[in-house]
One Martini backbone bead per residue (centre of mass of N, CA, C, O) as a GRO file, in nm:
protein
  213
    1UNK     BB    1   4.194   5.141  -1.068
    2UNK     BB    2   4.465   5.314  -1.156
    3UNK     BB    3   4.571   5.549  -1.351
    4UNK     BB    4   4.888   5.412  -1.430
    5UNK     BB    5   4.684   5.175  -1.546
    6UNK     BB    6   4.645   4.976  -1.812
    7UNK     BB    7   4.434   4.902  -2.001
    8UNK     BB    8   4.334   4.546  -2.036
    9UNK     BB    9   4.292   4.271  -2.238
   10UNK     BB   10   4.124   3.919  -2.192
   11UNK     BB   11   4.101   3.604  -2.372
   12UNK     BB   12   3.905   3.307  -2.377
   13UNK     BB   13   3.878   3.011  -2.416
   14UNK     BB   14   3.686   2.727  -2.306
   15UNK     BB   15   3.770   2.421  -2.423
   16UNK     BB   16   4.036   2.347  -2.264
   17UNK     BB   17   4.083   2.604  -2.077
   18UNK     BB   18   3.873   2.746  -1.887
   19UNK     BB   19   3.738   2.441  -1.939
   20UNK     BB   20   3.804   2.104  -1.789
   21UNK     BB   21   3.684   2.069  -2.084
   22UNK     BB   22   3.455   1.933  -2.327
   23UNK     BB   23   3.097   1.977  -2.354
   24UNK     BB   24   3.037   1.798  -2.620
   25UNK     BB   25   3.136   1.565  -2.523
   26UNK     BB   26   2.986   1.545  -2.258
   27UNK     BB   27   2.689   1.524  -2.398
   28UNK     BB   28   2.753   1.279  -2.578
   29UNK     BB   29   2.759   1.080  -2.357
   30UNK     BB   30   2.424   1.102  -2.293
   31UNK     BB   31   2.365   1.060  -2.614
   32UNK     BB   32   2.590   0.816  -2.746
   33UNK     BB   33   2.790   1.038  -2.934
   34UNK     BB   34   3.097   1.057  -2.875
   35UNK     BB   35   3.259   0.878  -3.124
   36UNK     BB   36   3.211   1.097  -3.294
   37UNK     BB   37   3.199   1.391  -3.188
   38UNK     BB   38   3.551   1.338  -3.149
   39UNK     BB   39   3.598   1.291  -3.435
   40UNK     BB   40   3.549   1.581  -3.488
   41UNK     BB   41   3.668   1.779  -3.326
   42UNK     BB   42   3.985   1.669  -3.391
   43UNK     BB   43   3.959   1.775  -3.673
   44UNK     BB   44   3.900   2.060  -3.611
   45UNK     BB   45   4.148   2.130  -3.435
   46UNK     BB   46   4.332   2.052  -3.707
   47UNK     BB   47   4.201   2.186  -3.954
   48UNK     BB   48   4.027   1.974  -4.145
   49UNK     BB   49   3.767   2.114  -4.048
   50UNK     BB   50   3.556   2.339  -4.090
   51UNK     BB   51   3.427   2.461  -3.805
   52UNK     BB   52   3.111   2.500  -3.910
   53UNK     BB   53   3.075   2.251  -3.986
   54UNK     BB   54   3.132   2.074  -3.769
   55UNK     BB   55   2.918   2.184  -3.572
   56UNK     BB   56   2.725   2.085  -3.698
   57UNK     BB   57   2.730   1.861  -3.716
   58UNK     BB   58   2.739   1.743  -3.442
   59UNK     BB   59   2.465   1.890  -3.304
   60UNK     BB   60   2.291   1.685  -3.518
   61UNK     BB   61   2.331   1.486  -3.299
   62UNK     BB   62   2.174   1.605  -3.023
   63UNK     BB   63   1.905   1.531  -3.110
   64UNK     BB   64   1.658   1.543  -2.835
   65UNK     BB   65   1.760   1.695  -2.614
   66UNK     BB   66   1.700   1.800  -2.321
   67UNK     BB   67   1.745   2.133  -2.206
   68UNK     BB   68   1.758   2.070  -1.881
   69UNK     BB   69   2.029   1.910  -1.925
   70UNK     BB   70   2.193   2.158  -2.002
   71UNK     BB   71   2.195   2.264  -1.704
   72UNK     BB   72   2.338   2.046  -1.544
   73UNK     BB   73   2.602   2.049  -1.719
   74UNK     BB   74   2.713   2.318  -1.621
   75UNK     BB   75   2.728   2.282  -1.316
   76UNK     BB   76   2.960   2.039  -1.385
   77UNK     BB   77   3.173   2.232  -1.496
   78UNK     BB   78   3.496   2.272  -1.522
   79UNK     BB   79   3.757   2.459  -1.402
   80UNK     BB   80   4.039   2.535  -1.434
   81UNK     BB   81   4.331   2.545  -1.325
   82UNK     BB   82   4.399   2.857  -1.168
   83UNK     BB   83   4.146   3.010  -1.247
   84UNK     BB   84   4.041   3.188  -0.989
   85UNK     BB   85   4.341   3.331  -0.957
   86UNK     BB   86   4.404   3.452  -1.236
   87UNK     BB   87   4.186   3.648  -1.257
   88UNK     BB   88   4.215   3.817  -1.005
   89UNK     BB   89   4.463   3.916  -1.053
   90UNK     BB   90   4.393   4.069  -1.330
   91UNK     BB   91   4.138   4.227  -1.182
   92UNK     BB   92   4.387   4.427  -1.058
   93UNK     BB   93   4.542   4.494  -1.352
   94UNK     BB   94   4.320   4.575  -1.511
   95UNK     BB   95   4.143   4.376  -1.618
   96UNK     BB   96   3.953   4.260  -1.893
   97UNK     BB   97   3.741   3.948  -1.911
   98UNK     BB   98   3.653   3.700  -2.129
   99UNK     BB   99   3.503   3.497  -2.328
  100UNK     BB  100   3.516   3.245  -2.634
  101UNK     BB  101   3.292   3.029  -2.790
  102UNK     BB  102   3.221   2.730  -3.025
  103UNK     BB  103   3.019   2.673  -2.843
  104UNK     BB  104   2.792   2.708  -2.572
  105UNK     BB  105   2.621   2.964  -2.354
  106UNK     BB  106   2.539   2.763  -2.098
  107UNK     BB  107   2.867   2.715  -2.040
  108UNK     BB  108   2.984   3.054  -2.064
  109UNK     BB  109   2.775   3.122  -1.842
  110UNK     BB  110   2.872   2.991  -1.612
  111UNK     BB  111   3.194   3.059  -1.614
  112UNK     BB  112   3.116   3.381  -1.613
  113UNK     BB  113   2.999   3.362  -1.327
  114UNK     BB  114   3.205   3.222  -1.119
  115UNK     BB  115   3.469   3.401  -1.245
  116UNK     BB  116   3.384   3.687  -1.323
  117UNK     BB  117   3.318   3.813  -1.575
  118UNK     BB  118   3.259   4.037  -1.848
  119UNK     BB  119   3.230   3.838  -2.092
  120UNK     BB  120   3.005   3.681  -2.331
  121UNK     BB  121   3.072   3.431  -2.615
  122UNK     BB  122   2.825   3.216  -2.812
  123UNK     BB  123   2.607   3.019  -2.880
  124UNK     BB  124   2.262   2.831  -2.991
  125UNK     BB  125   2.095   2.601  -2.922
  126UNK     BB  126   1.811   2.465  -3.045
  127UNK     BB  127   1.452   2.494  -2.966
  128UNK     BB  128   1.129   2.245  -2.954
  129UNK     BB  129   0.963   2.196  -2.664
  130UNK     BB  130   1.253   2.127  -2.518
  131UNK     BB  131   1.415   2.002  -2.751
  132UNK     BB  132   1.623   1.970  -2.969
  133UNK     BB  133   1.718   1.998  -3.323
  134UNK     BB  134   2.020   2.019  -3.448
  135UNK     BB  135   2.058   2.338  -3.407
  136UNK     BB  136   2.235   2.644  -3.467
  137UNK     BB  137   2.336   2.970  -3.371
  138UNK     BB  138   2.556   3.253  -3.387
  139UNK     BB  139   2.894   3.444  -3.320
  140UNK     BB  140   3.073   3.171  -3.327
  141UNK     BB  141   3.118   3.015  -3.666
  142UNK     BB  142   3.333   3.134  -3.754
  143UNK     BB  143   3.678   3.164  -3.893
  144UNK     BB  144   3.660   3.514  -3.758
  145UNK     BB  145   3.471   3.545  -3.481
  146UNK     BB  146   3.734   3.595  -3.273
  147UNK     BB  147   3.860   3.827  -3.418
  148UNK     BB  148   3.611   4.026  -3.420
  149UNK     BB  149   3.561   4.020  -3.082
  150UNK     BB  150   3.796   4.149  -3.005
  151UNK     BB  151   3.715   4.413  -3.168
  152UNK     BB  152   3.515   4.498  -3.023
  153UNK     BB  153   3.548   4.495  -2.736
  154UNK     BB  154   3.791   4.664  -2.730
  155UNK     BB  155   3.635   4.929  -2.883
  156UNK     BB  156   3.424   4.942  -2.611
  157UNK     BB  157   3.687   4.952  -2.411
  158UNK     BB  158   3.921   5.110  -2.522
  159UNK     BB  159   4.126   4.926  -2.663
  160UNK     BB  160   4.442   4.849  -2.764
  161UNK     BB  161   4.523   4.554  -2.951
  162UNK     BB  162   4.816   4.602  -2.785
  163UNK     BB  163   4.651   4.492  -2.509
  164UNK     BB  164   4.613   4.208  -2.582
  165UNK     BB  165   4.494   3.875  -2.502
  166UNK     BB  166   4.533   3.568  -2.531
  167UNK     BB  167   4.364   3.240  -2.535
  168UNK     BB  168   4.434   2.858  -2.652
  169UNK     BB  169   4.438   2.549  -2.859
  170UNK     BB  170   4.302   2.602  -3.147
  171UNK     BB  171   4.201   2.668  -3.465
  172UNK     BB  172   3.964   2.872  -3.371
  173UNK     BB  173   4.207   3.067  -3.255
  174UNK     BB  174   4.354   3.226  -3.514
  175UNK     BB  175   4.197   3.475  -3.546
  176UNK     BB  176   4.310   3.608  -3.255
  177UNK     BB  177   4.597   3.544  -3.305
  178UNK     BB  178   4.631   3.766  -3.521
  179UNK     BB  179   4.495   4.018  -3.342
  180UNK     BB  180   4.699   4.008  -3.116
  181UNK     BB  181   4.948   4.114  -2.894
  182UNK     BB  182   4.902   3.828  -2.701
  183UNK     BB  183   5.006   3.494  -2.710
  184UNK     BB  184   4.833   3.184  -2.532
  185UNK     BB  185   4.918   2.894  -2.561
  186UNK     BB  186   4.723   2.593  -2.413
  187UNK     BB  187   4.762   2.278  -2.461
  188UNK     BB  188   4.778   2.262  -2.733
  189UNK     BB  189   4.768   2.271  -3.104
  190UNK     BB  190   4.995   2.285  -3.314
  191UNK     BB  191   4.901   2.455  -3.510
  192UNK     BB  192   4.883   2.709  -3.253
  193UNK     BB  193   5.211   2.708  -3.176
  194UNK     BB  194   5.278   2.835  -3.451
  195UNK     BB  195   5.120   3.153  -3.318
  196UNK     BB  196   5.285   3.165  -3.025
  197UNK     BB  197   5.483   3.343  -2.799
  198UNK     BB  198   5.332   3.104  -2.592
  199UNK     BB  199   5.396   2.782  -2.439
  200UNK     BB  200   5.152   2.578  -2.232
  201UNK     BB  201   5.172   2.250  -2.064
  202UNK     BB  202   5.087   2.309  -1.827
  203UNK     BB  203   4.774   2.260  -1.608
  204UNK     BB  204   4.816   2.602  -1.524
  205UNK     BB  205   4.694   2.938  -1.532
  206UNK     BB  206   4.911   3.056  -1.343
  207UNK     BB  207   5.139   3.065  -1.560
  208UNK     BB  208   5.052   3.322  -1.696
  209UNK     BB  209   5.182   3.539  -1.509
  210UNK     BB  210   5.507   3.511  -1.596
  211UNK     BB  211   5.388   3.660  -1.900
  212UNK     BB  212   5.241   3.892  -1.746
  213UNK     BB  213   5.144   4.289  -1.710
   0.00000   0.00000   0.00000
């Protein structure tokens, strides 16, 4: 990074953002729980239930999941398209990049190794004797979680919030779209696009590029 380069970050949710797929989606069809799984999570994405409540609501719905299959789905998570040049570019353009997601670690730190993150923020399914109980723990289960971790890193970063962009899709992402810089909706729900500086409708992340510097 050159020094006449402002230090800059961009943070980015996980679940049809950065990774081409719902994950507790993709876990509950291997569980049978999937129309259960999918109408908890669209109704949280419109904002109609608590996330956290949400959230736990799917989890306990997972109970009795062999841990090791947590880890071969998560090799299987695809990464949205243009996300691996839309990267590379960001980090010649001197940006931090984070993943922070309502979802949990083990798919978030996949996504974070693959495409080169420096931060991952995620949830944690709880297990005893290597199989789901059904429960969740982590930093990003509240409504303000993502909002949170934005100035965290920031702050880490030595980066000021006016430096900042998000991207993401759903109520859960309204937090953080609250504090940064510039916002941009991806293929989002309406809730989150009338608090986006721009919406993105075609699902290639390299269009990301044509609005921002």
């Amino acid at each position: 990074m050159t020094d006449n380069l402002v230090k800059k970050l961009i943070l980015f949710d996980l679940d049809s953002t950065l990774a081409d797929c719902e994950v507790i989606d993709e876990i509950a069809k291997f569980a049978g729980v999937e129309s259960e799984i999918k109408k908890i999570t669209n109704e949280a994405m419109k904002g109609n239930i608590n996330f956290e409540e949400s959230l736990k609501r799917r989890v306990k719905l997972l109970k009795g999941i062999p841990v090791e299959k947590l880890y071969k789905f998560a090799e299987k998570i695809p990464v949205m398209n243009g996300a691996p040049e839309l990267i590379l570019e960001l980090k010649k353009q001197g940006y931090v990049t984070a993943v922070v997601s309502g979802g949990f670690d083990f798919g978030a730190e996949h996504v974070k190794k693959v495409l080169g993150l420096d931060y991952s923020y995620a949830n944690t399914l709880l297990s005893e004797n290597g199989i789901l109980t059904g429960e969740v723990i982590g930093p990003v289960m509240s409504e303000t979680a993502k909002g949170d971790i934005l100035e965290k890193i920031a702050a880490n970063e030595n980066i000021s919030l006016k430096n900042t962009v998000v991207v993401g899709d759903g109520a859960n992402d309204i937090s953080m779209f609250e504090k940064a810089g510039f916002k941009i909706a991806f293929c989002a729900k309406e809730i989150l696009r009338s608090k986006a500086d721009i919406c993105i409708d075609k699902k290639d992340l390299k269009e990301i590029l044509n609005h921002i510097n």
